[in-house]
C-alpha positions as CSV (number, residue, x, y, z in Angstrom):
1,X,-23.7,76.7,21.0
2,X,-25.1,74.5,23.7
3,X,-26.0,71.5,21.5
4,X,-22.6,71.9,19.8
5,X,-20.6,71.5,23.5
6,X,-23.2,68.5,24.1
7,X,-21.9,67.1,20.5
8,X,-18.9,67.3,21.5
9,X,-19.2,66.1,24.9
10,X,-20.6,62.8,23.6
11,X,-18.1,62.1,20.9
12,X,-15.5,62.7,24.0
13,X,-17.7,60.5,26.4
14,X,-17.7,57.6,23.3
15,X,-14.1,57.7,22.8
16,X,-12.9,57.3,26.4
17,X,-15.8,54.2,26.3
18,X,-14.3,52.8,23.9
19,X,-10.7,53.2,24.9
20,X,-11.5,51.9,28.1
21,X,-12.9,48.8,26.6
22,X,-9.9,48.2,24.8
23,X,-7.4,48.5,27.9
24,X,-10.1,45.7,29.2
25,X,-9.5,43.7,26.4
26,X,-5.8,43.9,26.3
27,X,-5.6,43.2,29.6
28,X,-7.9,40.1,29.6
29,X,-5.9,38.3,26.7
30,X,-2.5,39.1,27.4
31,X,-1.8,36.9,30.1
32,X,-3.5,34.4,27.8
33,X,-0.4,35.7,25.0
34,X,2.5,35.7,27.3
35,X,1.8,32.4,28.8
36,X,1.8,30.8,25.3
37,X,4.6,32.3,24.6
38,X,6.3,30.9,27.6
39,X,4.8,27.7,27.0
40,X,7.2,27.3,24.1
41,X,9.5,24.0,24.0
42,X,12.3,24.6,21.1
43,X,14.4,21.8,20.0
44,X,17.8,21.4,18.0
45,X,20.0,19.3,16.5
46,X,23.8,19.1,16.2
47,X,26.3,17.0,14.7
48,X,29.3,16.8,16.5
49,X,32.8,15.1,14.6
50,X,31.9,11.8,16.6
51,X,28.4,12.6,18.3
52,X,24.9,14.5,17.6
53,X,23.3,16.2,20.3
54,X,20.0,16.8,21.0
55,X,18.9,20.3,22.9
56,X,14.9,21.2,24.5
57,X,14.6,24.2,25.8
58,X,11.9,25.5,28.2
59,X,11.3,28.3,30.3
60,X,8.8,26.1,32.7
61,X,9.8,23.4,35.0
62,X,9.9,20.2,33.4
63,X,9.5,16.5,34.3
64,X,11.6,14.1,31.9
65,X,11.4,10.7,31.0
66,X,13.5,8.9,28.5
67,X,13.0,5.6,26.9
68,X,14.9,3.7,23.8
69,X,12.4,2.1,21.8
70,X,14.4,0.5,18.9
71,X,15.5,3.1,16.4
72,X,14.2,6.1,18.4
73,X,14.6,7.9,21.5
74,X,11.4,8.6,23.4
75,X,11.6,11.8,25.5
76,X,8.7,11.9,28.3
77,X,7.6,15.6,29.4
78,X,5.3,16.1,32.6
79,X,4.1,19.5,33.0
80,X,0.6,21.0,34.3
81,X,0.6,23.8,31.7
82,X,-0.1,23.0,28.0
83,X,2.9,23.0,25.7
84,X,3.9,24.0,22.5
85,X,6.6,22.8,20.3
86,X,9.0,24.4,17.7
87,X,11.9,22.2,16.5
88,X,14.8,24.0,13.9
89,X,15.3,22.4,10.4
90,X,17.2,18.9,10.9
91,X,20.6,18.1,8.6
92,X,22.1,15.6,10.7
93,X,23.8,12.3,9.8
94,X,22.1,9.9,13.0
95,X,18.6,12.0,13.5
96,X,16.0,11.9,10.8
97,X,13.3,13.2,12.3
98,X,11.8,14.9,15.3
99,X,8.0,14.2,16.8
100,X,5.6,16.0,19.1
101,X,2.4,14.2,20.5
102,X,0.2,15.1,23.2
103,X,-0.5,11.9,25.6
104,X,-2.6,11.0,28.1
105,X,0.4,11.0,30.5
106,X,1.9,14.4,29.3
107,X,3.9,15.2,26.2
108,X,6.1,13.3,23.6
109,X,9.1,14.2,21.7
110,X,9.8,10.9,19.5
111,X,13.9,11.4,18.1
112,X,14.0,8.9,15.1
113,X,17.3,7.5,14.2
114,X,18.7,6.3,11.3
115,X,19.8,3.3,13.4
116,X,19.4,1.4,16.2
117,X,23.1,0.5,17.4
118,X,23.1,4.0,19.2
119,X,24.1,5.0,22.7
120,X,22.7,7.9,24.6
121,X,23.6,9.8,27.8
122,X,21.8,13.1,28.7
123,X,22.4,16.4,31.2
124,X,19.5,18.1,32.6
125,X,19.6,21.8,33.7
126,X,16.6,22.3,35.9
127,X,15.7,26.7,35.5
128,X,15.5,27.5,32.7
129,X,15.0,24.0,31.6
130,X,17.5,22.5,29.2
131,X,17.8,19.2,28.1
132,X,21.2,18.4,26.2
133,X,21.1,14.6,24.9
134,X,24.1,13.2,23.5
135,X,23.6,10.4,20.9
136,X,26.3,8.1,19.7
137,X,27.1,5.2,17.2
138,X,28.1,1.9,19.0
139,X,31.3,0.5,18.2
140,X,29.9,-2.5,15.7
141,X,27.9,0.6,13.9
142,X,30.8,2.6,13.2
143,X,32.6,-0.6,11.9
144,X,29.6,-1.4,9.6
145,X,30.4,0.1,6.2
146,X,32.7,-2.4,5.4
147,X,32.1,-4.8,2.5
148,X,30.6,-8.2,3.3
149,X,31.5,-11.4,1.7
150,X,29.0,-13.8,1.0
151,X,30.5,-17.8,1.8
152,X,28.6,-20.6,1.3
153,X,27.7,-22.3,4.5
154,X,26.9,-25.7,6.1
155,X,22.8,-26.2,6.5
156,X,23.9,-26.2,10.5
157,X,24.8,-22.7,10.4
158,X,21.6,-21.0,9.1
159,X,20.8,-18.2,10.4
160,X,17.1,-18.9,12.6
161,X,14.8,-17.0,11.4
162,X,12.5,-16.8,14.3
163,X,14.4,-14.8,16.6
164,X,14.3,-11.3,17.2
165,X,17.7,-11.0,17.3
166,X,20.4,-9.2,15.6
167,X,23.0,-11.5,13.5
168,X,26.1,-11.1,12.0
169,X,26.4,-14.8,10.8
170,X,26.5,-15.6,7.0
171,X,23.7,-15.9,5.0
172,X,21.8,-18.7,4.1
173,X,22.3,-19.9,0.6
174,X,21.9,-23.8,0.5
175,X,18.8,-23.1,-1.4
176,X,20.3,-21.2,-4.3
177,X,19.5,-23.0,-7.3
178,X,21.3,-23.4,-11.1
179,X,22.4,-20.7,-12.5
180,X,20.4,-21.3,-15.6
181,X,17.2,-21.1,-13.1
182,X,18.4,-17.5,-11.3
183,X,17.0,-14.5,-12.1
184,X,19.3,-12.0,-9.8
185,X,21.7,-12.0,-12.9
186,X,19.2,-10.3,-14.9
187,X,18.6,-7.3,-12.5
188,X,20.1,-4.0,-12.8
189,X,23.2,-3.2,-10.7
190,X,21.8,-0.2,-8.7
191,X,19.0,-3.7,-7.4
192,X,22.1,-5.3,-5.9
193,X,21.9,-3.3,-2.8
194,X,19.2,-5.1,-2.1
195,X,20.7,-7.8,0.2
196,X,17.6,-8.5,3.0
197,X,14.1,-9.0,2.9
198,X,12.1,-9.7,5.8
199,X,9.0,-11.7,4.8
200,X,6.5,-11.2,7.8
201,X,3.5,-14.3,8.1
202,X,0.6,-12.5,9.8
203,X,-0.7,-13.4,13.3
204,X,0.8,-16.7,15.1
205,X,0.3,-18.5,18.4
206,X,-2.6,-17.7,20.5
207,X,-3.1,-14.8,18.0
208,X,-4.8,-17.0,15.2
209,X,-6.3,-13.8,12.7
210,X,-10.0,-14.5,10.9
211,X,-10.9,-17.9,10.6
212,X,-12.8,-19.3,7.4
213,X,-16.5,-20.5,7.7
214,X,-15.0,-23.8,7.3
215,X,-12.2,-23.4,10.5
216,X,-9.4,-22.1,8.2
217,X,-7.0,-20.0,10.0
218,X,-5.5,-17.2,8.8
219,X,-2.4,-17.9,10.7
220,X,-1.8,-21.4,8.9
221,X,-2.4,-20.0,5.7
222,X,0.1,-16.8,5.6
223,X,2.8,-18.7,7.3
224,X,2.3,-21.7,4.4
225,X,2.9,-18.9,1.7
226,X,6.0,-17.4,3.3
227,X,7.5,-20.3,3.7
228,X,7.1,-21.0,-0.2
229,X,7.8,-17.0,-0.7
230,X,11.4,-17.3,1.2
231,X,12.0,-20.7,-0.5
232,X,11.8,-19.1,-3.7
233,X,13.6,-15.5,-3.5
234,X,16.7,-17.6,-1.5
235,X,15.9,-20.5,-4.6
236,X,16.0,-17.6,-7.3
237,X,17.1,-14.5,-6.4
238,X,20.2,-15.9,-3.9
239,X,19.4,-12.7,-1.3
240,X,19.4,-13.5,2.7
241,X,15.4,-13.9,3.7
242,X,14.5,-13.3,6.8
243,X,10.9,-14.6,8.4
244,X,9.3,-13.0,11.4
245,X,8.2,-16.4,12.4
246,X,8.5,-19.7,11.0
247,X,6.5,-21.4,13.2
248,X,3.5,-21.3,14.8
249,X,4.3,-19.1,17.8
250,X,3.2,-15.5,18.7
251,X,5.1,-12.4,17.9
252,X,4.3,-9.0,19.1
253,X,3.9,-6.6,16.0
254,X,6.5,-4.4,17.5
255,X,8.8,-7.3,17.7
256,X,8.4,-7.7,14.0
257,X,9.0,-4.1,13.1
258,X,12.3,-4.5,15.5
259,X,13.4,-7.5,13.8
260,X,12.8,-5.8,10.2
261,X,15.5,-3.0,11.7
262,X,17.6,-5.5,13.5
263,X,18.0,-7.4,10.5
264,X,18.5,-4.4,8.4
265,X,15.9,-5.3,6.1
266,X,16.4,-3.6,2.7
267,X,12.3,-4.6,1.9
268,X,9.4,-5.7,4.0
269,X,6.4,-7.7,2.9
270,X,3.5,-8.8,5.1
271,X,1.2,-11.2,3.9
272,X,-2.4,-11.6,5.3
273,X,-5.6,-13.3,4.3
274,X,-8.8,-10.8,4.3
275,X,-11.9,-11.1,6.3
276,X,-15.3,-9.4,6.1
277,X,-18.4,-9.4,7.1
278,X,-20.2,-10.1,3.5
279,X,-19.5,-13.6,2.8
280,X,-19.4,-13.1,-1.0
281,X,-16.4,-10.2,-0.3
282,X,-13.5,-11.1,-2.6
283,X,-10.3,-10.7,-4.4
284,X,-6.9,-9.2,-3.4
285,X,-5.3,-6.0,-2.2
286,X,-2.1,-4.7,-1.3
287,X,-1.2,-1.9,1.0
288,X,1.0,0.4,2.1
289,X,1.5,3.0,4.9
290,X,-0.4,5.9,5.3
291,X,-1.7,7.2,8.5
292,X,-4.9,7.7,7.2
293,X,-6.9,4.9,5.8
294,X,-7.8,5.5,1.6
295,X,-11.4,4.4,2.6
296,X,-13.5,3.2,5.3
297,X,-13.0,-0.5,4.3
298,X,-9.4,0.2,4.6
299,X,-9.6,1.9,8.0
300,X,-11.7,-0.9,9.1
301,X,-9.5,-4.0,8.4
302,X,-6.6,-1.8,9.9
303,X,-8.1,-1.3,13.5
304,X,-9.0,-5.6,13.2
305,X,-5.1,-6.4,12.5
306,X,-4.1,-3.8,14.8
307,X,-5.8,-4.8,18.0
308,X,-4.9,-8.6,18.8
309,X,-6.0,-9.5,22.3
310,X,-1.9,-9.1,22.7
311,X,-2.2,-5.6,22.5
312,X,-5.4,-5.3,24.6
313,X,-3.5,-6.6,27.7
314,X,-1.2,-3.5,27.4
315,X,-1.7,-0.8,30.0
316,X,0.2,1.8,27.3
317,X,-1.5,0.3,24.3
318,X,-3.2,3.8,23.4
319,X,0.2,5.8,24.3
320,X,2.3,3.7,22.4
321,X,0.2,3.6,19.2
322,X,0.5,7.0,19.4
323,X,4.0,7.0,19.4
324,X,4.8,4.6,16.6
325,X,2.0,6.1,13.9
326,X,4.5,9.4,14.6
327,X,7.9,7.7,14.7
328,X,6.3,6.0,11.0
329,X,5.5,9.5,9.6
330,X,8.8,10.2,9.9
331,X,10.5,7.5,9.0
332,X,8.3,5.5,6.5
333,X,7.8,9.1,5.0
334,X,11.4,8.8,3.3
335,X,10.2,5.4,1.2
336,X,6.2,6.1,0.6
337,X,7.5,6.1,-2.9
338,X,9.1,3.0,-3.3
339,X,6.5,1.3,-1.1
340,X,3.6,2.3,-3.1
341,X,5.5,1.2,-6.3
342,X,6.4,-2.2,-4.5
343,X,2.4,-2.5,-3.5
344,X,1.4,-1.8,-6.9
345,X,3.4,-4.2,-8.8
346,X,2.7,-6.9,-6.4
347,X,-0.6,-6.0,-7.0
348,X,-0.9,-6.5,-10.8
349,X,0.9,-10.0,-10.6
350,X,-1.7,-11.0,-7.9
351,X,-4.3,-10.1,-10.5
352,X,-2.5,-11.7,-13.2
353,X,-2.0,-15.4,-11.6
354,X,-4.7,-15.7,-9.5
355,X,-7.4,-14.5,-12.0
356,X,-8.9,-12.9,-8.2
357,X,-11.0,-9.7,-8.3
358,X,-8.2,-6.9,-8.5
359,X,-9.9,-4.7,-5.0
360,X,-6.6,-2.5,-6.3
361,X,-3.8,-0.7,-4.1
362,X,-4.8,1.3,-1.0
363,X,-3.5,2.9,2.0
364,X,-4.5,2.0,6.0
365,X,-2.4,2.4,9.1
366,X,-1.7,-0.6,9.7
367,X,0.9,-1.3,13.3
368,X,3.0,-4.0,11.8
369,X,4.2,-1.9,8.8
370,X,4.9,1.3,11.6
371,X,8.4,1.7,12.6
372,X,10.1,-0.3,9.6
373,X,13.3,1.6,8.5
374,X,12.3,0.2,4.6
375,X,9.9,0.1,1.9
376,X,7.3,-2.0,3.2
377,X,3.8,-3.6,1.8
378,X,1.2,-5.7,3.1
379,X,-0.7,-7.9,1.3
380,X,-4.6,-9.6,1.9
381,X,-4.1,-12.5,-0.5
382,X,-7.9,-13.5,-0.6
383,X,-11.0,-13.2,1.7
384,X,-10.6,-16.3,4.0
385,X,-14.4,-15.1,4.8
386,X,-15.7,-16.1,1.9
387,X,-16.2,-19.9,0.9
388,X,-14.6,-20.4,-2.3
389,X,-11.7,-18.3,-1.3
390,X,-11.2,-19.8,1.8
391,X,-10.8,-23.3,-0.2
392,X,-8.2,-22.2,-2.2
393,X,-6.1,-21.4,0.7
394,X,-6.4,-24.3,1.9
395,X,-5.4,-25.5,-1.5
396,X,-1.1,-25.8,-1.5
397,X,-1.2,-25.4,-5.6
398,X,-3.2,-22.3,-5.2
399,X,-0.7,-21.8,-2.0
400,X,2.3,-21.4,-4.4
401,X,0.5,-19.3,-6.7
402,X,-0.2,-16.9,-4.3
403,X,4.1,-17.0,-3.7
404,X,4.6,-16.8,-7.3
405,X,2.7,-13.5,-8.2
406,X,4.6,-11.7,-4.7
407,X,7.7,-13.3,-6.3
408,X,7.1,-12.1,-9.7
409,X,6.1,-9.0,-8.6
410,X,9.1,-8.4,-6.5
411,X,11.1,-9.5,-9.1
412,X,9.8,-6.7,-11.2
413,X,10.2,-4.4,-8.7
414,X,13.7,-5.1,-8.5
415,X,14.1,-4.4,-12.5
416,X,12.6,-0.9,-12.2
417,X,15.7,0.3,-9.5
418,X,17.7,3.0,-10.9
C-alpha cells in the first residue's frame, strides 16, 4: 500500500515538474512570438481610375525616408526593432514589383515602376503607422501612346547621343542606306516594335577598364566597335540608336541604366573587352543578368566592372548596390528570357566570325545591366589581357568584325520575335 501511494506520489511530483517547465518555456518565448508578430510591415497596392496608391502598415513607430531613383520609388524605414515584411499579390498598371532589403542604415522597400515619368506625393499617419503613397503618370506619360511618325531630318538635328537626357526629337536616319542593302524589310511584323536600342561602350574618361600588356585600353576599343555597331543597325536596320557615350568622357553606370529608361530603350547591349590574370585567357562571352554569378570566373569579372574608382568615392556605394541588384530582380525578371536568347545568339555569331574560342553564355551581376527596363546583354569581345587578342583590337578590320557578328546576331534575334 505504502509503495503504491509513493508510486503515485512521484508520477504526481513528475507531472507538476514537467508542467511547470512548460509554463517556463511558454513564458520565455512568447514575448519573443508577440514581438514578431508586431514587428510585421504589410504592404498594398491599388489602382485608382487615374492614380495607384501605395499603403505600409505598422504597428511600431516608424522613421520614413523617400527617394525617386529613376523608375522606382525608394522608401527609407528607421526603426530600432528588427522588421519583417509581407506585401499582398500586385495587379497594378504603374507598379511591377515590390522590394524588401535590410541596410546598414535601416530598412528598404524598393516600389518599381513601369515608368519613370511618374509623380508622387505621400500622407503619413504616425500610431499605428500608415504610410499611404500616391503615384501618378505625368502629363507627357499619359499622352504617350500615340503613334509616332518617323520624318527624315537634317544631320543638324540629330539627336546627341551622349546625354543623359530624355528626347522627344526625331530620329536619326541620315545613315539609312538603299533599300536593296536593308534588312528591316525582311523581319517579322511582331520585330517592328522594336524602335530603340541603346548600344552602351564600356568604361570612358578617367575610368579607362583593363589595359592590354601592350597599353591598349579597354575604353578605346569598346567605344571604336559601337560606333561601327550604331553605324550599322541605323545603316541597315533604319531603327533610332542610342550610345551611352560617344566620346571619351565618363559616365556613371547608373547614368547609363537611366539613359537606357529615359530613352525607352526596347534592347540594351554592352560591349566590353575581357581581362584576366592568365595571359594565354581567351575567346568571347556574352552575358546576361542574374544576381548570382554561373561560376566563379563570372563572379569575378563582375565585382572588376562593378567597382570603378567612381563608385569607390560613394559614401552609399554598398546601400545603393543593394538596392539596384533588388529593383533588377524585379524588373529584369520580366525579360530573363529574351535576354538570355539575345546573349545566346550574339554569342554563336561571335564564334562564327571571329573563329575566337566560344567561353559560351553565362550569367554575373553585373551594375550596368541592373535597372534596365529591357532585354539586355553584355558582351567581352576578346581578352585585351592576352597578346594576340589585344592586337586584334587594336586591329579596325578585326574592329568591324567584332560589329558585324553583334549585328548579325541581333539581326537574328529580331527574326525569331513572335
Amino acid at each position: 500500500m505504502a509503495r503504491r501511494q509513493k508510486a503515485g506520489y512521484d508520477f504526481f511530483l513528475k507531472r507538476l515538474i514537467f508542467f511547470l517547465f512548460l509554463i517556463f518555456l511558454l513564458s520565455s518565448i512568447s514575448p519573443y512570438v508577440f514581438s514578431q508578430t508586431n514587428n510585421l510591415v504589410q504592404a498594398k497596392v491599388e489602382d485608382r481610375i487615374d492614380s495607384t496608391r501605395v499603403i505600409i502598415t505598422s504597428d511600431l513607430p516608424l522613421e520614413v525616408f523617400l527617394n525617386k531613383f529613376g523608375s522606382s520609388l525608394e522608401v527609407r524605414l528607421k526603426s530600432p526593432k528588427s522588421l519583417r515584411f509581407r506585401s499582398e499579390p500586385i495587379r497594378s498598371r504603374l507598379v511591377r514589383a515590390l522590394g524588401w532589403a535590410s541596410t546598414k542604415q535601416g530598412y528598404l522597400i524598393a516600389i518599381d515602376c513601369s515608368t519613370a515619368d511618374f509623380n508622387y506625393k505621400n500622407s503619413i499617419q504616425p500610431e499605428p503607422f500608415r504610410l499611404e503613397i500616391e503615384l501618378r503618370l505625368s502629363e507627357r506619360q499619359e499622352k504617350l501612346p500615340q503613334p509616332q511618325i518617323r520624318p527624315q531630318v537634317k544631320a543638324e538635328e540629330k539627336i546627341s547621343s551622349s546625354t543623359g537626357h530624355e528626347t522627344n526629337a526625331p530620329i536619326p536616319v541620315k545613315n539609312i542606306g538603299k533599300i536593296e542593302n536593308r534588312d528591316d524589310f525582311s523581319l517579322p511584323a511582331a520585330a517592328r516594335r522594336i524602335k530603340t536600342i541603346v548600344i552602351d561602350p564600356g568604361h570612358g574618361g578617367l575610368e579607362t577598364g583593363a589595359r592590354g600588356p601592350n597599353g591598349t585600353l579597354e575604353k578605346d576599343v569598346t567605344l571604336a566597335i559601337s560606333l561601327k555597331l550604331k553605324e550599322m543597325i541605323e545603316r541597315r536596320l533604319a531603327l533610332r540608336v542610342v550610345l551611352t557615350r560617344d566620346k571619351d568622357v565618363d559616365v556613371s553606370l547608373e547614368n547609363r541604366a537611366a539613359l537606357a529608361n529615359n530613352n525607352r530603350a526596347d534592347l540594351f547591349i554592352s560591349i566590353h573587352a575581357n581581362g584576366a590574370f592568365r595571359p594565354k585567357a581567351h575567346g568571347s562571352e556574352t552575358y546576361f543578368l542574374s544576381l548570382k554569378a554561373s561560376d566563379e570566373e563570372a563572379r569575378r569579372l563582375a565585382y572588376l566592372e562593378n567597382n570603378s574608382p567612381e563608385f569607390e568615392k560613394k559614401i552609399e556605394e554598398e546601400n545603393q548596390d543593394q538596392i539596384m541588384m533588388i529593383l533588377w530582380d524585379m524588373a529584369q525578371a520580366a525579360f530573363l528570357k529574351q535576354s538570355s536568347e539575345l546573349a545566346e545568339i550574339i554569342q554563336i555569331e561571335l564564334n562564327k566570325l571571329l573563329g575566337t574560342a566560344n567561353r559560351g553564355v553565362k550569367q554575373a551581376p553585373f551594375k550596368v545591366l541592373t535597372g534596365v527596363a529591357c532585354p539586355a546583354v553584355l558582351v567581352e569581345v576578346a581578352f585585351i589581357s592576352n597578346p594576340e587578342e589585344e592586337a586584334k583590337l587594336r586591329d579596325e578590320n578585326f574592329q568591324t568584325s567584332v560589329a558585324e557578328a553583334i549585328y548579325q546576331g541581333l539581326l537574328n534575334y529580331l527574326r525569331k520575335i513572335t
